[in-house]
N, C-alpha and C positions, 0 to 999 in steps of 0.2 A: 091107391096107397094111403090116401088121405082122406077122409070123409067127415065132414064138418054138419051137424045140422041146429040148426036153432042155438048155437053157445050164446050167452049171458053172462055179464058178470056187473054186478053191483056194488058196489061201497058207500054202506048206508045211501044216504038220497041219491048219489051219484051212480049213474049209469052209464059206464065205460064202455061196456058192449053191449048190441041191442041184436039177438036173435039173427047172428051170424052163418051162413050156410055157405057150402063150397067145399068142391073136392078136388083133388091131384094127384094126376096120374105121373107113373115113372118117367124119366123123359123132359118133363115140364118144368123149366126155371119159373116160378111162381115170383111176380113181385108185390109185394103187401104194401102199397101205398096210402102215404096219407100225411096230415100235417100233425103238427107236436099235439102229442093229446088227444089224436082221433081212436085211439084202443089197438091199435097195430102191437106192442110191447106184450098188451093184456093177454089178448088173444095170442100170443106166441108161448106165454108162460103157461095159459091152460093147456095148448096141444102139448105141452113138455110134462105137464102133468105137477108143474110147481105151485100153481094155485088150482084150487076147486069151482067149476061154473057155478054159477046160482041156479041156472036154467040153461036147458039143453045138453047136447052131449056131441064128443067125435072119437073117431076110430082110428087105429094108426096100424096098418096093416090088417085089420080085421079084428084089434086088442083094444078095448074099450077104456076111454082116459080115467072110466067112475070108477070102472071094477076092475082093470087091469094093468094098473101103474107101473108096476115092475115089467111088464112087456113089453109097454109103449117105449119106455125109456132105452131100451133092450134095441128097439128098432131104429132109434133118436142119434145122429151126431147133434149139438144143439153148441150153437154159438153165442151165449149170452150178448146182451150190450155192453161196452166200452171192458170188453174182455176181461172180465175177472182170473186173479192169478195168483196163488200164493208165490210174493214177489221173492223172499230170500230163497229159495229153492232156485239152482241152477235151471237150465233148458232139460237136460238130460234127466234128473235128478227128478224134478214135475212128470213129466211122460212118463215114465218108469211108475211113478206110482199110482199115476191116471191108468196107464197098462194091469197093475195089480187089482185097484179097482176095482176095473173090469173083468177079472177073474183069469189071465193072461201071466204067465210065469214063464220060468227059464230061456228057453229060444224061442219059445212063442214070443213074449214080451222083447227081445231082443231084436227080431225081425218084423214087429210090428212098428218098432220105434223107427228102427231103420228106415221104413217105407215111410211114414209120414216126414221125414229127414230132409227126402227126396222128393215128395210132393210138395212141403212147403219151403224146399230152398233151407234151413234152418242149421246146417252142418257147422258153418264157422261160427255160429253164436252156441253153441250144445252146452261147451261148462263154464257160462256166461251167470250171473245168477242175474232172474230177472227181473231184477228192478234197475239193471244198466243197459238193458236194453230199448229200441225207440218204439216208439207206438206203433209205428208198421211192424216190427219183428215179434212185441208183442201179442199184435194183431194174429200173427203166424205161428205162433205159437199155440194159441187160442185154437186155430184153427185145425192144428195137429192133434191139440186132445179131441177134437169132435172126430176126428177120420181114422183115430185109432182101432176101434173096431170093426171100420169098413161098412158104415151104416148104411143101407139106401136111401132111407132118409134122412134131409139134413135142413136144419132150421136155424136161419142165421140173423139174427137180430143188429141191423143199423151195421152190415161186416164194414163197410167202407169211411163208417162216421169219423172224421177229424182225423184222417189222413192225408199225408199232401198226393198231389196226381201222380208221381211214379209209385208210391204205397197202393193209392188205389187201382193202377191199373195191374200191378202184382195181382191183386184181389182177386179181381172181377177175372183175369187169367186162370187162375186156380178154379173158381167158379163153370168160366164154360167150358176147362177141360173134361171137367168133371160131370156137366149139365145132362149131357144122353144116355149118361149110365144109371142116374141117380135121381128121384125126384127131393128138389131143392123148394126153399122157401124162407126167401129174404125180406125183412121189413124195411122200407127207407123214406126219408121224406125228401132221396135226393132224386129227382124225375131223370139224371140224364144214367141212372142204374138202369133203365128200363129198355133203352136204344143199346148197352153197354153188354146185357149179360140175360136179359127178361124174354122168356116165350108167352109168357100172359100175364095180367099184372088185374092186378083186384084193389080198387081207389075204397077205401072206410073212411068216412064220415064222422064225428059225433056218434062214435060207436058201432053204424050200420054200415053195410054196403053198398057204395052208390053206380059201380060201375065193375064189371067183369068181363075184359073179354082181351085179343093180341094187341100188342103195340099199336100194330096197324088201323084195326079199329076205334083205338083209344085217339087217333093223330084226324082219324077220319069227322070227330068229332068237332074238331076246328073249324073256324070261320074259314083261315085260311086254306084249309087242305086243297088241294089241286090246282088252286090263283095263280095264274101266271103275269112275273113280275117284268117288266118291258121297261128300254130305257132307246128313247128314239135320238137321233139327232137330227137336229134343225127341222121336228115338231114343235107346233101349236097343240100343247096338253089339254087347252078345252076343246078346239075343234075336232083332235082324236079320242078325245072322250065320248062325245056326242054322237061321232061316227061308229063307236065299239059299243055303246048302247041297244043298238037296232040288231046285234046278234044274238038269236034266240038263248044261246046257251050263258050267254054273260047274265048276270045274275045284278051285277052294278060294279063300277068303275071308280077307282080311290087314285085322285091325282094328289103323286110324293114329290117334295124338297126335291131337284136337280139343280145341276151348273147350267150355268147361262146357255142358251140353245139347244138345249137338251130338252125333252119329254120325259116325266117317268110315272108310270101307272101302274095300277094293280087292280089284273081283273080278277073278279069272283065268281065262280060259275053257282047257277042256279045249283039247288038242291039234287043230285044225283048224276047231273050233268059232266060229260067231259068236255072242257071248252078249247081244249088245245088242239082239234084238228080243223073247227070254224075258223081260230084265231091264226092258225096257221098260212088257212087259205085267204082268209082276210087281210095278209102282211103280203102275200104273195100277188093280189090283184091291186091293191096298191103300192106295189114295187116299193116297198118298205122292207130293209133289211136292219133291223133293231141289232143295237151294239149289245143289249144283254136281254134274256130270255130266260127264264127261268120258275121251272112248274115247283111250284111249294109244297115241300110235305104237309104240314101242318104243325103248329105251335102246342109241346103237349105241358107246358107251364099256364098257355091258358086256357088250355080244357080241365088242366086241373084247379085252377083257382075258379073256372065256373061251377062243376060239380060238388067242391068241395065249399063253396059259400052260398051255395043252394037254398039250404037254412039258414044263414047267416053265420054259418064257422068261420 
């Protein structure tokens, strides 16, 4: 659906994006990670076809962004950042002429409006003008011009930014109802979008790519992924450290703050290891029944502050 190869973009000395590559297929919630400034925005406006690369090129269904602008954008619902809206136009009154727009009249445009009504919840705000509505319904509205013409693809820039959690979880709802039908492609610098709404997530750097591939691999990247967190009562923390050392698959042993009489540790398993059926049978030959247990996904705030300050960003 999507085909990205070597994009670039430059302003003057600065270089926002550095030979960006990556494609997405239908199906695929893409999430575009990164911190303020790593070119996640940039790269969103070239596949829209609003700014020109300096270098390289992408395709948006098989329509080229150099040579075929008016097609890409044809195939495009596109969600700008912090939702642009002309605000005195009512709800109804906006869609209706986003509908025109798009070359959509009489009962066409009637029953178009209608159905994004109903996708984004947006009925009782319709002859609201929008500049009295909240930034979540905003938001949703925003949303309704992108889905007006039933786009397969759809490219949402920061959808969830500076919304409070029932706004955001409307959102991200709308999102994965929509995810299997459609290939989607959110930018955000908020990591918990990624466990929330994301089938793959692509980390950008200082304009490059540092990391592409599922959640699950992005978590696997952790210190912590698979550690299992133990809290004993009426253990000696150094003596059961010492003891959890000599299995092969522990990696090293982190003794944590507990209340008085209590043990608490955190093992690591070596690299590729699973350490949870050694440590299993290790609780079980010495008649150790731990009050808490508990195998760790993985931290994806610090695989992303490792990756992304790689170079010093």
């Amino acid at each position: 659906m999507i085909e990205v190869k070597g994009l670039t973009k430059h302003f003057g000395p600065i270089k926002a994006v550095r030979e960006v590559s990556f494609s997405v297929r239908k199906g695929e919630v893409l999430g575009f990670l990164g911190p303020n400034g790593a070119g996640k925005s940039t790269t969103m406006k070239m596949l829209t076809c609003f700014i020109a690369p300096t270098a390289g090129t992408a395709s948006v269904k098989g329509f080229s962004i150099l040579e075929q602008p008016i097609r890409v954008r044809e195939q495009i619902g596109y969600l700008p950042e912090s939702a642009p809206l002309y605000e005195d136009m009512t709800v109804e009154a906006f869609l209706r002429f986003v509908a025109r727009v798009r070359g959509f009249q009489g009962k066409e445009t009637d029953s178009r409006v209608a159905r994004v009504y109903e996708i984004c919840q947006l009925k009782p705000v319709r002859h609201q003008p929008i500049h009295t509505l909240s930034k979540g319904f905003r938001q949703r509205v925003c949303f309704a011009q992108a889905l007006l013409h039933d786009p397969e693809i759809l490219i949402l820039d920061e959808p969830t930014d500076g919304l409070d959690p029932n706004q955001k979880h409307a959102v991200r709802e709308l999102i994965n109802s929509m995810g299997r039908d459609k290939c989607i492609i959110l930018s955000t610098h908020i990591l918990e979008e990624v466990d929330a709404v994301c089938t793959r997530a692509i980390i950008i750097s200082e304009g490059q790519v540092k990391f592409d591939g599922s959640p699950e691999e992005l978590r696997g990247r952790s210190e912590t992924h698979g550690s299992v967190l133990l809290t004993l009562a009426g253990g000696n923390g150094d003596g059961l450290r010492s003891s959890l050392k000599g299995l092969a698959s522990v990696k090293r042993i982190e003794l944590l703050p507990s209340a008085q009489g209590k043990a608490r540790l955190r093992c690591f398993p070596e690299p590729g290891k699973d350490i949870t059926v050694e440590l299993a049978t290790w609780l079980r030959d010495k008649q150790l029944a731990p009050e808490e247990y508990v195998v760790e996904r993985g931290r994806l705030d610090e695989v992303f502050r490792s990756i992304t300050r790689s170079n010093g960003a």
